[in-house]
Residue frames as qw, qx, qy, qz and C-alpha x, y, z in Angstrom:
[[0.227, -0.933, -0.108, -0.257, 89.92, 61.20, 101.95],
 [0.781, -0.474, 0.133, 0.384, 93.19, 60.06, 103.61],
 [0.525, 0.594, 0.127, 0.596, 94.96, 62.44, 100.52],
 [0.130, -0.889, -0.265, -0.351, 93.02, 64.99, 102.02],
 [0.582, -0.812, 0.011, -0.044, 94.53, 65.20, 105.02],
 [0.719, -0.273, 0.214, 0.602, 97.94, 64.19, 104.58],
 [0.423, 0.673, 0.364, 0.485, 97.73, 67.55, 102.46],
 [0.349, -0.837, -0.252, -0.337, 96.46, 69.37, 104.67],
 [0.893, -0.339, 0.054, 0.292, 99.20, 68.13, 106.98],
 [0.732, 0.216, 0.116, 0.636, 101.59, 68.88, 104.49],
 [0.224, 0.612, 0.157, 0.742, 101.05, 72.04, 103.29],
 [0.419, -0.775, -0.040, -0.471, 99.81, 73.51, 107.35],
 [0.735, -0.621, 0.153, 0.227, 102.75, 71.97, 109.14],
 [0.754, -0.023, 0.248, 0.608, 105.79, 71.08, 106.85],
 [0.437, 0.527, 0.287, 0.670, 105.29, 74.03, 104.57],
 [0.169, -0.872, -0.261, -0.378, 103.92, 76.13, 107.32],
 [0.609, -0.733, 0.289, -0.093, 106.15, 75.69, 110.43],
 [0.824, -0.238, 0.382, 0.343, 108.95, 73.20, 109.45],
 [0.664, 0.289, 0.356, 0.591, 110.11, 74.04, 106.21],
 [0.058, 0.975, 0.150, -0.156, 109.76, 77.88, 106.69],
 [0.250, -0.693, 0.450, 0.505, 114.07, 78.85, 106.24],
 [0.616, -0.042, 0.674, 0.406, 113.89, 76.97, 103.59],
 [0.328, 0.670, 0.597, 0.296, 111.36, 78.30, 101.70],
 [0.010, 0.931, 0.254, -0.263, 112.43, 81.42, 102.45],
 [0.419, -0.308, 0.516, 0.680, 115.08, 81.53, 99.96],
 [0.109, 0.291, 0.650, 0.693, 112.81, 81.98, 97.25],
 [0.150, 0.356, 0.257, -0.886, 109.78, 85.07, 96.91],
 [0.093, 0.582, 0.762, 0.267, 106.16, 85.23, 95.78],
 [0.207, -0.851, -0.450, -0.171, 104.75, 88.37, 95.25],
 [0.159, 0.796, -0.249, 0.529, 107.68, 89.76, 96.82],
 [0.622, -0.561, 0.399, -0.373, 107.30, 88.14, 99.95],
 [0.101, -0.396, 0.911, -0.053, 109.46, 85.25, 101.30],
 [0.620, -0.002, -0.589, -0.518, 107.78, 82.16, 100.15],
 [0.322, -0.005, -0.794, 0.515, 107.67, 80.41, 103.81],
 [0.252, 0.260, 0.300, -0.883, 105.49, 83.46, 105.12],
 [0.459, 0.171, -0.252, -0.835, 103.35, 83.35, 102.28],
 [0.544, -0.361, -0.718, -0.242, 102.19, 79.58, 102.56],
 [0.244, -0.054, -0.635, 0.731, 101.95, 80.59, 106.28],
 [0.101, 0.380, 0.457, -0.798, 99.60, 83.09, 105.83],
 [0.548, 0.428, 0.133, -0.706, 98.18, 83.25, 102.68],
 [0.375, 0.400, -0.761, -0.347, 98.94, 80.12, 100.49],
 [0.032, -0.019, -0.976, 0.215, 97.96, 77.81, 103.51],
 [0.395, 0.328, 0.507, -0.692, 94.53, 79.32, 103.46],
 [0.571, 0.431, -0.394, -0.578, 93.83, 78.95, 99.44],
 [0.085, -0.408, 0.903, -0.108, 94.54, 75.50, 100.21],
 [0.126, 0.109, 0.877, -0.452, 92.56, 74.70, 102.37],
 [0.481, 0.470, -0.157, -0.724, 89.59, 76.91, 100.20],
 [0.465, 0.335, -0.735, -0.363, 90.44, 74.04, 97.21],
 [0.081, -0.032, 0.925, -0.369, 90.64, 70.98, 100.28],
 [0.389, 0.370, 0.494, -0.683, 87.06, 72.17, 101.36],
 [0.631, 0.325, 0.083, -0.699, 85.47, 71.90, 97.83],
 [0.417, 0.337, -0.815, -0.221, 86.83, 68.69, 96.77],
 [0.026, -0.141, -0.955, 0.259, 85.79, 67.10, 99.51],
 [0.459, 0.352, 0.404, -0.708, 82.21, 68.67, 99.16],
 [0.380, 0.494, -0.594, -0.509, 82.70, 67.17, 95.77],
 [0.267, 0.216, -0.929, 0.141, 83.46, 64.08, 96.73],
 [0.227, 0.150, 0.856, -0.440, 81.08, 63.71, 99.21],
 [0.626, 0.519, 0.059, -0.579, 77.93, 65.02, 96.33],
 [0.490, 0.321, -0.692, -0.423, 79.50, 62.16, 94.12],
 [0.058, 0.003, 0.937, -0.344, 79.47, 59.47, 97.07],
 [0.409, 0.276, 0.518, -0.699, 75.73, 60.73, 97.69],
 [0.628, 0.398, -0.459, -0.486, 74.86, 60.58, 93.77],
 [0.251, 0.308, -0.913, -0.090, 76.43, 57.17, 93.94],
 [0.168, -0.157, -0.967, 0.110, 74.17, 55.96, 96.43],
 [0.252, -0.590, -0.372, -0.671, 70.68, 57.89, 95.64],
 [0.431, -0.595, -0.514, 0.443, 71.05, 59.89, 98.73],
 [0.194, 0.323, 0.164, 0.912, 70.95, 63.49, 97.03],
 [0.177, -0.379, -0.569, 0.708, 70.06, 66.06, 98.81],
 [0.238, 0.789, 0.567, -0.006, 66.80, 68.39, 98.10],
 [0.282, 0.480, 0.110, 0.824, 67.01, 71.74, 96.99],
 [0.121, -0.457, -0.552, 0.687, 67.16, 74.18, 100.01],
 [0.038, 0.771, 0.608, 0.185, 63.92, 75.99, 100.30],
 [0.138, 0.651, 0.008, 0.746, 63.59, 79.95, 100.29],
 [0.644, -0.651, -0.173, -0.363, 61.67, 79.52, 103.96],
 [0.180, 0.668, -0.610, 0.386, 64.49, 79.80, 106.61],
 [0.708, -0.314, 0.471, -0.423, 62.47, 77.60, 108.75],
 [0.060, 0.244, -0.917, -0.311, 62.70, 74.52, 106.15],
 [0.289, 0.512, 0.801, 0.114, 58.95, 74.15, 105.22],
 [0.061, -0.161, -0.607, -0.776, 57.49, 74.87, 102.36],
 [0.450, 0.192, 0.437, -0.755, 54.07, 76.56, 102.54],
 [0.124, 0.322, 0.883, 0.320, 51.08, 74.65, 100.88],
 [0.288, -0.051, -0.080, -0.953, 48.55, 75.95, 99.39],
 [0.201, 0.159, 0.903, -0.344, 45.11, 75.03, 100.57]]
C-alpha cells in the first residue's frame, strides 16, 4: 500500500504544485497539461487509487476468510424472518 501513496504523493504534489511550468509546455485537450493534472487528471487518479485499494483490500479479506456478507435491502441491517 506504500505504492499507493507515494502515487498519490506524486501525482497531487509533484505533478500538481511542483512540476506545474513544466508541464505546462505541453496540452491535453487543449489545456496546459500542469492545470489539467491539477484539476482534472489528479482527481481520475485518485478514482483508480480508491479501487485498487478496495481491491486489494477484498483480496487480503478473501485471503484470510474474512469476506464480507452481502448488504441487505433493509437500511437498518436486519433481515426480517419469517415466523
Amino acid at each position: 500500500m506504500a505504492v499507493l501513496l507515494l502515487i498519490w504523493f506524486v501525482v497531487s504534489y509533484l505533478l500538481g504544485i511542483v512540476f506545474v511550468e513544466p508541464l505546462n509546455q505541453f496540452h491535453l485537450g487543449g489545456f496546459p497539461l500542469g492545470f489539467w493534472f491539477a484539476q482534472q487528471g489528479s482527481i481520475f487518479v485518485f478514482i483508480i487509487l480508491t479501487l485498487v485499494y478496495a481491491f486489494g483490500m477484498d483480496r487480503i479479506d478473501r485471503r484470510h476468510g474474512v469476506e464480507s456478507a452481502p448488504a441487505s435491502s433493509d437500511s437498518t441491517g436486519f433481515s426480517e424472518t419469517s415466523e
